[in-house]
DSSP file (Angstrom, degrees, kcal/mol; ACC not computed):
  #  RESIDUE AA STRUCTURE BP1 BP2  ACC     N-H-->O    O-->H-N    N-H-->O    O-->H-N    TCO  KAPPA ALPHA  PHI   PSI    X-CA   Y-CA   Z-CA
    1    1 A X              0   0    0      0, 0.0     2,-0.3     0, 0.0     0, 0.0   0.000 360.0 360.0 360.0 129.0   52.7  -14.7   40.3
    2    2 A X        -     0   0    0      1,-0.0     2,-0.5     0, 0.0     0, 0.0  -0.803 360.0-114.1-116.5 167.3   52.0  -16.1   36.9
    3    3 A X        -     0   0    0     -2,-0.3     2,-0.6     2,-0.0    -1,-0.0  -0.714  32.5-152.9-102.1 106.1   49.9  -14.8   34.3
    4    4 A X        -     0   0    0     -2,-0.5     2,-0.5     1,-0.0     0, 0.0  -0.737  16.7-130.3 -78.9 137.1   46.8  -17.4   34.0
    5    5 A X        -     0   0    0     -2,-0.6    -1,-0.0     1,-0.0    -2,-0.0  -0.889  15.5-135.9 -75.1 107.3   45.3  -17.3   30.4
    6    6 A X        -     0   0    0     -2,-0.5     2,-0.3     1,-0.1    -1,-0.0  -0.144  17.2-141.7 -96.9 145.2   41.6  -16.9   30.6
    7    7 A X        -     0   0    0      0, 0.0     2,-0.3     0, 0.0    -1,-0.1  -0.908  14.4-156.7-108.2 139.0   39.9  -19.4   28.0
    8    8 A X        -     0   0    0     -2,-0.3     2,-0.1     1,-0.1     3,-0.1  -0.862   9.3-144.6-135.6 152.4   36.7  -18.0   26.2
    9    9 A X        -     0   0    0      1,-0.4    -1,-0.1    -2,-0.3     0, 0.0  -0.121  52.0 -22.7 -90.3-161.7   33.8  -20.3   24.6
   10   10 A X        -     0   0    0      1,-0.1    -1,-0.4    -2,-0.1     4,-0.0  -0.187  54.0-169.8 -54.3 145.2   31.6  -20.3   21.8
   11   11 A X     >  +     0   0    0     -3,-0.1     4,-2.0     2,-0.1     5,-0.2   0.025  52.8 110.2-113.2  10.1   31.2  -16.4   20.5
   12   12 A X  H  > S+     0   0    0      1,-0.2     4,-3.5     2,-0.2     5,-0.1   0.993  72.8  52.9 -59.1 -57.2   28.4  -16.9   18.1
   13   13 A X  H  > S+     0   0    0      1,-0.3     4,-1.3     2,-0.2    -1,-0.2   0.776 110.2  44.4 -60.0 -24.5   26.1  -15.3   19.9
   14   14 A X  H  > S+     0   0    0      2,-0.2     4,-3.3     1,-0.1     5,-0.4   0.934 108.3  56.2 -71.4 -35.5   27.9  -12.3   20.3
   15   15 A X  H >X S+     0   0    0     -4,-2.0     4,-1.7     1,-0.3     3,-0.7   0.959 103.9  57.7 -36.5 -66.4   28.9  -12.1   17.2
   16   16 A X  H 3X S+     0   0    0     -4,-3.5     4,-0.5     1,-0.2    -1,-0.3   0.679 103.8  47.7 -22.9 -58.4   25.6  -12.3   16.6
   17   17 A X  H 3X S+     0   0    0     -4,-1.3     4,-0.7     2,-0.2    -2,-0.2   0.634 110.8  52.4 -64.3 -20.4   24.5   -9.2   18.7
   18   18 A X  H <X S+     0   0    0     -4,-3.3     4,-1.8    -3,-0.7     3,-0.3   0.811 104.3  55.1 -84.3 -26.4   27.1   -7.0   17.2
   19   19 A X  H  X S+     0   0    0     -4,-1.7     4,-1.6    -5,-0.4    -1,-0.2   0.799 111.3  44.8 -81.8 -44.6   26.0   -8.0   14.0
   20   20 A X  H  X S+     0   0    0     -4,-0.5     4,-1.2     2,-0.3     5,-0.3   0.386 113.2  52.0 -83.8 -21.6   22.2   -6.8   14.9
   21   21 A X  H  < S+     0   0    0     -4,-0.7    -2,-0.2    -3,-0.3    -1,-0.2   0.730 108.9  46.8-100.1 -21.6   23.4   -3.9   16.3
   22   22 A X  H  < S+     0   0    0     -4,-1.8     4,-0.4     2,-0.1    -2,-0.3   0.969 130.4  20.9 -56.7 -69.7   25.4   -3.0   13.3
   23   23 A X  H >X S+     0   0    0     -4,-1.6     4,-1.8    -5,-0.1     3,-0.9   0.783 105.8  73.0 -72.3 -43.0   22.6   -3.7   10.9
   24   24 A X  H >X S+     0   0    0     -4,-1.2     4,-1.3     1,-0.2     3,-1.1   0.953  96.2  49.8 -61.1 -57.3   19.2   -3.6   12.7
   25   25 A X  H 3> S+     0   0    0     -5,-0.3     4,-0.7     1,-0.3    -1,-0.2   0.503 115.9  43.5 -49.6 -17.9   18.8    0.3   13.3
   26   26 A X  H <> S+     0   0    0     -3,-0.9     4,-3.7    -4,-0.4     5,-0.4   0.666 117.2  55.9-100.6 -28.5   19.7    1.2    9.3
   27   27 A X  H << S+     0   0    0     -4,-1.8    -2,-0.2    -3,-1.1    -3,-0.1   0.893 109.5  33.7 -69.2 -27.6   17.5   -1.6    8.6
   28   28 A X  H  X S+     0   0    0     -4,-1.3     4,-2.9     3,-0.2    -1,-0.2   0.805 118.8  60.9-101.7 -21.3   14.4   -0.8   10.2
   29   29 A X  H  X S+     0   0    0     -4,-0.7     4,-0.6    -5,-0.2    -2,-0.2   0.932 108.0  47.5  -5.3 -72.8   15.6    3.4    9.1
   30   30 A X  H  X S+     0   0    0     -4,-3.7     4,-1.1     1,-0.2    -1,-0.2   0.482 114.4  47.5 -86.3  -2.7   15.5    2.0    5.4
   31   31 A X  H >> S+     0   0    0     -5,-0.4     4,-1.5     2,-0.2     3,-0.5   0.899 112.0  47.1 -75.4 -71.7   11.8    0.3    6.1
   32   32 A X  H 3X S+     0   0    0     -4,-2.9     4,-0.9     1,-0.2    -2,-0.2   0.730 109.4  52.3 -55.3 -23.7   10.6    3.0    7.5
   33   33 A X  H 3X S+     0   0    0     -4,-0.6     4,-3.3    15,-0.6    -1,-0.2   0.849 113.3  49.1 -63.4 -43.8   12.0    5.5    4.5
   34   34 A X  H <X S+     0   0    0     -4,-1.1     4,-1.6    -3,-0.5     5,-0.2   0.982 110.6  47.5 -56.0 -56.7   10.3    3.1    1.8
   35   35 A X  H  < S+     0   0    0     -4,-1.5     4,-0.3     1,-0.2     6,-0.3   0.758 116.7  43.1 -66.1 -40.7    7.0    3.1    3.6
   36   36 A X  H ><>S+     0   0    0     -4,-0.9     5,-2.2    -5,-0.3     3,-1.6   0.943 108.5  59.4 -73.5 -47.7    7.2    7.1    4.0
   37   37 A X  H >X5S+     0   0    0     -4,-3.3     3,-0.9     1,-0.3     4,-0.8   0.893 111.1  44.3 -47.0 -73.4    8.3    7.4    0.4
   38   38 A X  T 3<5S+     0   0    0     -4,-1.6    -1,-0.3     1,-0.3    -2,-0.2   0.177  96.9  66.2 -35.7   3.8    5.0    5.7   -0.4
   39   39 A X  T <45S-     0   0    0     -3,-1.6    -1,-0.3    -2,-0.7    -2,-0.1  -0.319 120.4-107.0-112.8  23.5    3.0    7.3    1.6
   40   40 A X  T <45S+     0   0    0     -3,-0.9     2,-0.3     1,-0.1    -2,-0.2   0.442  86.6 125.0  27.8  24.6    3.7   10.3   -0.7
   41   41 A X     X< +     0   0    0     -5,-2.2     4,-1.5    -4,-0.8     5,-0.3   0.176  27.1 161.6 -78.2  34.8    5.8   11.8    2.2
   42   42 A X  H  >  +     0   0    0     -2,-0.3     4,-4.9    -5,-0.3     5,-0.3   0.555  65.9  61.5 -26.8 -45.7    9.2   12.3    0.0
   43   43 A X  H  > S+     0   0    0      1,-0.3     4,-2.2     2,-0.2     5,-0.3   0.957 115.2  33.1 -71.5 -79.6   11.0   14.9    2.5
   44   44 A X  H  > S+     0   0    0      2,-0.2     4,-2.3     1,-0.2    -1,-0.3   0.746 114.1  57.2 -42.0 -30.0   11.1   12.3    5.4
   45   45 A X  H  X S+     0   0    0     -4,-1.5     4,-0.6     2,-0.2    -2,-0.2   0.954 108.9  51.8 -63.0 -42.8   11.5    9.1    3.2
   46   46 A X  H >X S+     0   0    0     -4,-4.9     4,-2.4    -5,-0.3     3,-0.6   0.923 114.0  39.7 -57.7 -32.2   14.6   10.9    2.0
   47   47 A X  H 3X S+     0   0    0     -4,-2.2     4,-2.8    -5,-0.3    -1,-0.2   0.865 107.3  59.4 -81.9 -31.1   16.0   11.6    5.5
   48   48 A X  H 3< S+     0   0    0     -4,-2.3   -15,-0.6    -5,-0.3    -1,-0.2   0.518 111.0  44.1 -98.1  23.4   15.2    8.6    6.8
   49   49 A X  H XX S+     0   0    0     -3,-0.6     3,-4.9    -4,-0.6     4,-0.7   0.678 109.7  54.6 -66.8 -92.2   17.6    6.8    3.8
   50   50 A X  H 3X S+     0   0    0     -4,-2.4     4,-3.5     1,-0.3     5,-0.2   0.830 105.3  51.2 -38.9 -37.6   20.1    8.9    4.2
   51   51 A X  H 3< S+     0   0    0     -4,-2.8    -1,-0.3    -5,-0.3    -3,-0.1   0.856 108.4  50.4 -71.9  -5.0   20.3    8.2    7.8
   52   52 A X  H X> S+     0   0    0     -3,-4.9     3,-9.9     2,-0.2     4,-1.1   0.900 116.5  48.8 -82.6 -78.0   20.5    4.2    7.4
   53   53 A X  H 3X S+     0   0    0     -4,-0.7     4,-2.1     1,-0.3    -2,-0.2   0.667 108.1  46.3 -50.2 -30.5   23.1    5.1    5.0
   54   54 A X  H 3X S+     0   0    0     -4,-3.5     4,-0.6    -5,-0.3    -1,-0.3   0.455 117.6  43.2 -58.2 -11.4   24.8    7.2    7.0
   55   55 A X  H <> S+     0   0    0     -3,-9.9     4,-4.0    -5,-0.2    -2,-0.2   0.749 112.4  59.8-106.7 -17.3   24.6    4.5   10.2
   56   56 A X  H  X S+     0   0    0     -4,-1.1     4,-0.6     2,-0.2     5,-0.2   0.993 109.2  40.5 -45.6 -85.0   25.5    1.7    7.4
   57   57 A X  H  X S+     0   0    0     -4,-2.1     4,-1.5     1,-0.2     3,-0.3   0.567 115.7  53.1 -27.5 -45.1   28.7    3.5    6.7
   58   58 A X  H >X S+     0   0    0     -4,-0.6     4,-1.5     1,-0.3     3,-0.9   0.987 115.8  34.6 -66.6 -69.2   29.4    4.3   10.5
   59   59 A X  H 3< S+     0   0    0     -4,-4.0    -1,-0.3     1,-0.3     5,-0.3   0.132 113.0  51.4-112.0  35.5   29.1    1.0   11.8
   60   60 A X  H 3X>S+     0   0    0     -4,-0.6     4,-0.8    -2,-0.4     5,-0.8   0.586 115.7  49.8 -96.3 -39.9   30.5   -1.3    9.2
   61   61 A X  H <X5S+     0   0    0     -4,-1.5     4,-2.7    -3,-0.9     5,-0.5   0.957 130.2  15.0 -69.2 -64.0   33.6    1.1    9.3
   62   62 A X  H  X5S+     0   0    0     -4,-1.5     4,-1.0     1,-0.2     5,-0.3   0.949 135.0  43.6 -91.6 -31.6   34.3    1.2   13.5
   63   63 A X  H  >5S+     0   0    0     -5,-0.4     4,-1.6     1,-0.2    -1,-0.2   0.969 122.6  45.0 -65.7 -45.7   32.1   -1.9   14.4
   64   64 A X  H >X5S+     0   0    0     -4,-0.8     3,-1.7    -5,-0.3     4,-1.7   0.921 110.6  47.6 -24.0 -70.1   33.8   -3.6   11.3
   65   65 A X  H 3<<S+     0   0    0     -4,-2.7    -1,-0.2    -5,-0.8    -3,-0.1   0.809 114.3  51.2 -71.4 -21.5   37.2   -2.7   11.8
   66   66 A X  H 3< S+     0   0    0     -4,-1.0    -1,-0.2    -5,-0.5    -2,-0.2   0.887  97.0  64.3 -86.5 -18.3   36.9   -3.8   15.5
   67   67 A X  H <<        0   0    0     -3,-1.7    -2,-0.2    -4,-1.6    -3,-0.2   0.839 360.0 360.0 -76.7 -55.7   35.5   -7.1   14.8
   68   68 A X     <        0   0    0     -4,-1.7    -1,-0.1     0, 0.0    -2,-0.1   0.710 360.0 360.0 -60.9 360.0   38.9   -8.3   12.9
């Protein structure tokens, strides 16, 4: 038995989803935190920063580092 080598196509589009799934969820976080700040709600605007930054951090380090 030999070992066939499986051939893969274009990857943009995953690329693509990982990319959206890295990014969208801190993005629409750090929307919703402006919008609260303005809305004179400080206590929630703050938390819902810090969590985009906190999901930033997460998934650029393991989705990043999985991606090379």
């Amino acid at each position: 038995m030999s070992i066939i080598p499986l051939e893969v196509g274009n990857l943009d589009g995953l690329f693509a989803f990982l990319l959206l799934i890295m990014i969208g969820p801190a993005l629409l976080l750090g929307i919703a935190g402006i919008i609260l700040l303005a809305n004179k709600k400080k206590r929630s605007g703050k938390i819902c920063l810090i969590l985009a930054g906190v999901y930033l951090l997460i998934s650029f380090g393991i989705c990043g580092s999985m991606m090379l």
